[in-house]
N, C-alpha and C positions, 0 to 999 in steps of 0.2 A: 592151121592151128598156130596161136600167136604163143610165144615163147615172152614169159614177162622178167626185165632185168631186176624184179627184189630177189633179196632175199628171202628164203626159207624161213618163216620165222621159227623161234625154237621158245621151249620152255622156260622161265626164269623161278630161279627158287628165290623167296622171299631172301632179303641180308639179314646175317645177325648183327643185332645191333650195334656189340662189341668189333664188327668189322666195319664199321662207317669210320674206324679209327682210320690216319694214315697206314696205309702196308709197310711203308717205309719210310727213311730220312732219307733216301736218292733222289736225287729231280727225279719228277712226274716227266715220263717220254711223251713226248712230242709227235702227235700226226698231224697230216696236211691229208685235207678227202679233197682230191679234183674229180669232179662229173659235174657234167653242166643239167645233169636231172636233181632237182631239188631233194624231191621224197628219199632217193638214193643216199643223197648226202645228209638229210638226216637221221635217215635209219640207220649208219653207220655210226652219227656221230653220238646217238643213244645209246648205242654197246658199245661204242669204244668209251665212252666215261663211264660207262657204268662197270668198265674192266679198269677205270683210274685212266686212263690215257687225257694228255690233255689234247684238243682237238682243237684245227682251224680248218677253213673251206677258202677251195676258190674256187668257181664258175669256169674256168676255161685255163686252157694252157701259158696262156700272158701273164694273167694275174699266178700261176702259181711260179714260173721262173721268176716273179718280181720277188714273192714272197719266200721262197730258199734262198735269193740274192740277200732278202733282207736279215732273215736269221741267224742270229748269232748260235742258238740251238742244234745241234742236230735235227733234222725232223725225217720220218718217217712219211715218206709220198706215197697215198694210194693213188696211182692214176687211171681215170674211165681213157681208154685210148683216142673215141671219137669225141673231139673237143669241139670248140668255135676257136676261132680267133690264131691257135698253135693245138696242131692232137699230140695226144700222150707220145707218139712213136716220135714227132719234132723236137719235143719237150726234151726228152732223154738224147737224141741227138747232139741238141745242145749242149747239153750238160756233161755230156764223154768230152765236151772238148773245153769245159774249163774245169781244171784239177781241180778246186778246192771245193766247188759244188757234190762235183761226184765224189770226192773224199767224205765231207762233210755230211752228206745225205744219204739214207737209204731209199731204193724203189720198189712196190709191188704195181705190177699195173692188172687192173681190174677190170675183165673186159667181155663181151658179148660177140667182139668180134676177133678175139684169138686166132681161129683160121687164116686170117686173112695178113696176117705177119709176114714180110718177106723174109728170106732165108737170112738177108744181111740183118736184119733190123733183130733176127732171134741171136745171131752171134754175137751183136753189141750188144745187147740184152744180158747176152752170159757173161760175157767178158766184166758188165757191169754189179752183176751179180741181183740182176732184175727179177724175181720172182713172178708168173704168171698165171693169174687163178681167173677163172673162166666163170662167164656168168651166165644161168644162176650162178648163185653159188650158195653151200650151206653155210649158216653163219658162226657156227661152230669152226668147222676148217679155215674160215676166215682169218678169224681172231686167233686161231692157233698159229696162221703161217704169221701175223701182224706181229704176235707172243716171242716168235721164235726170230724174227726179220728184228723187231726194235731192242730183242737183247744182244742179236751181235752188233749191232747197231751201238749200243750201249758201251759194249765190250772194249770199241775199237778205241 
């Protein structure tokens, strides 16, 4: 029995019109979706704008240390863990060892292969304040830990 990495899909209720307005005068938060699976990253990146997030993609773990080096933003990292090029667990390695990345960013990594974590990689994880949601995953729970991740995130 194959186990498929989307999302659950879920109900959407039509917008009121009156909310196509901005929510707010805050910057629009910022996510980064790394998975090197296409469908993945764009099914994430259609709930997260359609929750207002503004959304960029990288393919792999290279391109996304390039792209929080380059950000003057804060961004909010979903990371798929199994990458090409750097996976998610070398990614956040990295990034524990230069302060203003890991000041400057938040991480959730998004992953199929959770189990397979070693012990040290879950302690820097915490230390980092990594959030770890397991895929599937429902798309609801998602966007709730993304909700909850981008406004401390915000806060800091």
């Amino acid at each position: 029995m194959t186990t498929t990495t989307h999302p659950r899909p879920r109900a959407r209720l039509p917008r009121n019109p009156a909310s196509s307005a901005p929510r707010s005068t805050t910057p629009r938060r910022r996510i980064l979706i790394v998975d090197d699976d296409q469908s993945v990253r764009e099914t994430l990146r259609m709930a997260l704008e359609e929750e207002g997030y503004e959304v960029r993609e990288a393919e792999d773990g290279a391109e996304a240390l390039a792209a929080l080096r380059r950000s003057a933003q804060p961004l909010l990292a979903l990371l798929d863990l199994r990458l090409p090029r750097l996976t998610g667990d070398a990614l956040l390695r990295r990034i524990a060892r230069e302060k203003r990345l890991r000041a400057r960013h938040a991480f959730l990594l998004v992953t199929a292969n959770h189990e397979t974590l070693s012990p040290m990689n879950l302690r820097l994880f915490q230390r980092m304040g990594v959030g770890v949601i397991a895929k599937p995953f429902d798309l609801d729970d998602l966007l709730a830990r993304v909700a909850l991740t981008a406004g401390r995130l915000a806060a800091s």
